[in-house]
C-alpha positions in Angstrom: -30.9 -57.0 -7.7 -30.4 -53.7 -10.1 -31.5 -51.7 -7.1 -28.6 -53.0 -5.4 -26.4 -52.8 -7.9 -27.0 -49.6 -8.7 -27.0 -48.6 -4.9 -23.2 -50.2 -4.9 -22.2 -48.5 -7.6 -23.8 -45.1 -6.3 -21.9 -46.2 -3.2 -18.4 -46.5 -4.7 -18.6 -43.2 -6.7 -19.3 -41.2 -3.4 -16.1 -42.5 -2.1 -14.3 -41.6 -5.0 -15.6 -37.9 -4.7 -14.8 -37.6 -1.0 -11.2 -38.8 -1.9 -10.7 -36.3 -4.3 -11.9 -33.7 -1.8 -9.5 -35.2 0.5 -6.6 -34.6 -1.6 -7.6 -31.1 -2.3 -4.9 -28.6 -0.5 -6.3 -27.0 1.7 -6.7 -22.9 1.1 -5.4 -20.9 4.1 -7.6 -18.0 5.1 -6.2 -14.6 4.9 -4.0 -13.4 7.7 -4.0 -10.2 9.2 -0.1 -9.2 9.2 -0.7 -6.2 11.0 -3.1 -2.9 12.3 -2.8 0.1 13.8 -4.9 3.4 14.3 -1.9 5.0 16.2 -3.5 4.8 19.3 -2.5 5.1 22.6 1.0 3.3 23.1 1.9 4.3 19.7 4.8 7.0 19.2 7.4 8.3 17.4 10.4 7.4 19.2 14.2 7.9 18.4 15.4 9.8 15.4 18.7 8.4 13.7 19.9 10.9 10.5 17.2 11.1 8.3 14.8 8.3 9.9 12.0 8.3 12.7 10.9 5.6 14.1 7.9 4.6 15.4 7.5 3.0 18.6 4.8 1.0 21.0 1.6 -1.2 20.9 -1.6 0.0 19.8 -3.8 0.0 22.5 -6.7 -1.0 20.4 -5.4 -3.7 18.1 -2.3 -5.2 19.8 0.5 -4.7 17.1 3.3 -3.2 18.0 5.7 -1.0 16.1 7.9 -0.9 13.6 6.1 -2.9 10.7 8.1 -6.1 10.0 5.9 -7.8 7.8 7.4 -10.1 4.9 10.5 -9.9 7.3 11.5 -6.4 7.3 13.5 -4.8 9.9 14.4 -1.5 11.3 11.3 0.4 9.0 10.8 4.0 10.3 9.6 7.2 8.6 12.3 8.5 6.6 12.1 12.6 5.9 14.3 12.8 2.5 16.0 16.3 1.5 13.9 17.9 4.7 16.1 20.9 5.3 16.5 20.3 9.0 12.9 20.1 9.0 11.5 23.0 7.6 10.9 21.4 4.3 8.9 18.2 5.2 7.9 16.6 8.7 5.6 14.3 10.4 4.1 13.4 13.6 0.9 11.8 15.2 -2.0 14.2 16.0 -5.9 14.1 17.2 -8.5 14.8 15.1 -11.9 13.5 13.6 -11.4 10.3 12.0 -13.2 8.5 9.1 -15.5 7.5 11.0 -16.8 11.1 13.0 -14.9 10.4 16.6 -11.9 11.3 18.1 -8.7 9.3 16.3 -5.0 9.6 16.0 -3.9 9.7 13.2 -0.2 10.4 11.2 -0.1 13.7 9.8 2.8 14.4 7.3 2.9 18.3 5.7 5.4 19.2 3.1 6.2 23.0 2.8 8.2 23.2 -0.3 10.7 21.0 -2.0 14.2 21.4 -0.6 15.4 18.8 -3.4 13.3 17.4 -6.3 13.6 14.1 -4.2 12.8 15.7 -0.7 9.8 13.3 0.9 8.8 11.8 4.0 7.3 7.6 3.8 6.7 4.8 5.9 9.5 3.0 5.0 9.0 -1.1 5.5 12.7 -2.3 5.2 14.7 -4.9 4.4 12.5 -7.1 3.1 13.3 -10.7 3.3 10.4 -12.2 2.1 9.8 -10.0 -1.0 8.3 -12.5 -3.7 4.9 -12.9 -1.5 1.6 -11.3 -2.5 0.7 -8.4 0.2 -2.5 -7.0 0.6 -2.8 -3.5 2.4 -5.4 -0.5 3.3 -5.2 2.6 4.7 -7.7 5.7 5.3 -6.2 9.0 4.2 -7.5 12.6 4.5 -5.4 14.5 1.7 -5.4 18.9 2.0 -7.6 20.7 -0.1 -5.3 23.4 -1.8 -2.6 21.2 -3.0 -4.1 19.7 -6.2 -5.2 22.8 -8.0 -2.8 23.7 -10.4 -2.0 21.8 -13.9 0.4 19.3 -14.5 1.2 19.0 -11.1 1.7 15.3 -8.9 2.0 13.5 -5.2 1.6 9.9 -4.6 1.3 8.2 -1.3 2.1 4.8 -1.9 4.6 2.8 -3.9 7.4 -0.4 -3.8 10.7 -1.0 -5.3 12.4 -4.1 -6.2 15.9 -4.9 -5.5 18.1 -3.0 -8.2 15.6 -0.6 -9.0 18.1 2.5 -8.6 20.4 0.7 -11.7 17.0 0.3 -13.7 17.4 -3.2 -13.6 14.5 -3.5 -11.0 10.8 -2.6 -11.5 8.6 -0.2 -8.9 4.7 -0.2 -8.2 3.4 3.4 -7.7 -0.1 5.0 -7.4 -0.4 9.2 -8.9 -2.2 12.0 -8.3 -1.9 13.8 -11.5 -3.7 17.2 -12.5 -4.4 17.7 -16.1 -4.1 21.0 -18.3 -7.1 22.4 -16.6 -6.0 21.7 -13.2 -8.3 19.0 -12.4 -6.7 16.2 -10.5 -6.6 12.2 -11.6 -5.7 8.7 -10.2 -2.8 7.3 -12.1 -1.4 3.7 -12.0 2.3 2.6 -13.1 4.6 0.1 -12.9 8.0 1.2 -14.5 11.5 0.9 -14.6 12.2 3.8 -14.0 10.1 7.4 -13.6 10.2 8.1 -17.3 9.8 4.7 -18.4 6.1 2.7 -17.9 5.9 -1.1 -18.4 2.3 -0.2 -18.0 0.1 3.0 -16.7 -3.8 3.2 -16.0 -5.3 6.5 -16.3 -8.5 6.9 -14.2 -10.9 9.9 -14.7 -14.0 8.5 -13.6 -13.1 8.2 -9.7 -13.2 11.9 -8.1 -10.3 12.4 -6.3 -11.5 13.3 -2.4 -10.1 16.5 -1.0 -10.6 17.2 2.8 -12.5 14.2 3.5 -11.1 11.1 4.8 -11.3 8.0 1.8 -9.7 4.2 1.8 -7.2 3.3 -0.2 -6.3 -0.8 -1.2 -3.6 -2.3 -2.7 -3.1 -6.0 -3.7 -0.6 -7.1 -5.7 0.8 -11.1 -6.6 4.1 -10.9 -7.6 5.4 -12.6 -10.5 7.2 -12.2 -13.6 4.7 -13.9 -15.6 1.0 -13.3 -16.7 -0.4 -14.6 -13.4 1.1 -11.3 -11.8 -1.7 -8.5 -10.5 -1.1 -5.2 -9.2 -4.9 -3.9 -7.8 -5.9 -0.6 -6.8 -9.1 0.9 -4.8 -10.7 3.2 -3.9 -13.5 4.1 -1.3 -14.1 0.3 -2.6 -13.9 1.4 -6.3 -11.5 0.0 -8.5 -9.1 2.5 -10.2 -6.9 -0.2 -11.7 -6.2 -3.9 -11.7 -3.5 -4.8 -13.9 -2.6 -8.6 -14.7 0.8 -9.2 -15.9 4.2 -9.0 -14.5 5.1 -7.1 -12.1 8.3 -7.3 -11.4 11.7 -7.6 -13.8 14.9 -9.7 -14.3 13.2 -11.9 -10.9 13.7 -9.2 -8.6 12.2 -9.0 -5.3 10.6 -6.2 -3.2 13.0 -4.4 -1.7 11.0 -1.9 0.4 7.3 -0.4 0.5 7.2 3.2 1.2 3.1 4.0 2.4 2.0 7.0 4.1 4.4 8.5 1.5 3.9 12.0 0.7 6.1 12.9 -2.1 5.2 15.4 -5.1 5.6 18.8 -7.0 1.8 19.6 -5.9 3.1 21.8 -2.8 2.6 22.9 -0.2 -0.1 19.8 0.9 -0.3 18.0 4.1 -2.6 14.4 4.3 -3.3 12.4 7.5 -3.4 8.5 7.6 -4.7 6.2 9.4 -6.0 2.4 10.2 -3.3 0.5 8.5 -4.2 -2.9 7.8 -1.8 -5.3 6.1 -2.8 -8.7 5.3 -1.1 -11.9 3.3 -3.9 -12.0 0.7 -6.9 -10.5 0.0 -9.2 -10.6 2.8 -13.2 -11.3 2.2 -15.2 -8.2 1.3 
């Protein structure tokens, strides 16, 4: 009789666990968004003003040009300030990829700095979904001249919010500083404007590759709370991960600008290449 009992009872509390699991929402896996190596079927197309816009499927993965994740629309490379070109430029070229074979890849040079604002990103605009988290990677082969000189800077990657222009917005951006000595580091920030941080992360620890192809991650979950994250790799090291807001006033993204070359550290050139952009992080 107690074996029974206790049998029923063992019985009953089973159900009760596989009704809770039940109820538990399931979690989506991550998505891939979007890839591309800039493979064959991939170009750069028409030119309107100031923008370039790439064009096709990638013969390898599928996607097709122009990135409209998160909603975006009409995203192109936009050469800023480029002095009909002589300044800063971009196109797709063959070379030895990450991996030792053959790859095309996007190589973007800047000569000089027509205006303090003259650059050349992927621009992925008109976001209309710009309060979702984003995860995206990239491998990137940066020149080996550029960074040699103190208290100079480029980036390559960063997002604005809505409003960030009348500093009522917030922007995301990765650094490549060089110190007093010359000797370059990775720098983190999300500000309100360039000369005003909400937060920075200095890293000194990671060296910064020069002529050799390394990945670069981003993650971020946007909020205006402490749940936000803003995450930062790379070659699988982590050269920030910042956990607080990150954004202001409730604004959403407005635009991502990767494969940006932008900076007083000139002349440099970098490649890019596999772009990956998924809706969360993806397993490791």
């Amino acid at each position: 009789m107690k074996i029974t009992k206790f049998i029923m009872l063992a019985w009953a509390f089973s159900q009760i666990f596989m009704i809770a699991a039940c109820d538990e929402p399931n979690k989506a896996s991550p998505q891939l968004l979007f890839s591309s190596g800039f493979e064959d079927g991939v170009y750069i197309g028409k030119t309107i003003e100031d923008y370039k816009f790439i064009q096709g499927t990638d013969s390898e993965t599928g996607f097709s040009w122009p990135i409209s994740v998160l909603g975006a629309s009409e995203s192109a490379l936009h050469c800023i300030a480029n002095d009909k070109g002589k300044a800063i430029s971009a196109k797709i070229e063959t070379l030895i990829g990450h991996d030792g074979k053959k790859t095309r890849a996007l190589y973007s040079v800047e000569n000089y700095e027509a205006k303090d604002y003259t650059q050349c990103p992927y621009e992925i605009l008109n976001i209309t979904e710009g309060k979702s988290d984003l995860y995206l990677r990239f491998w990137i082969k940066l020149d080996k001249a550029s960074l040699h000189k103190p208290n100079m800077w480029r980036t390559f990657f960063e997002w604005k919010t809505k409003d960030y222009a009348e500093n009522t917005g917030f922007r995301l951006i990765s650094f490549i500083y060089t110190d007093d000595d010359a000797k370059p580091y990775w720098h983190w920030q999300g500000d309100i404007d360039p000369e005003h941080a909400v937060w920075e992360i200095d890293n000194k620890d990671i060296p910064v590759p020069e002529n050799e192809w390394f990945l670069t991650e981003f993650y971020w979950h946007w909020s205006e709370n402490d749940d936000g994250r803003a995450l930062w790799k790379i070659n699988g090291e982590v050269v920030g991960d910042h956990y607080g807001p990150t954004t202001r006033n409730s604004k959403a993204i407005d635009f991502i600008m990767l494969a940006q070359i932008y900076g007083d550290a000139n002349p440099k050139h970098q490649w890019v290449d596999d772009i990956e952009i998924w809706d969360s992080l993806p397993p490791e």
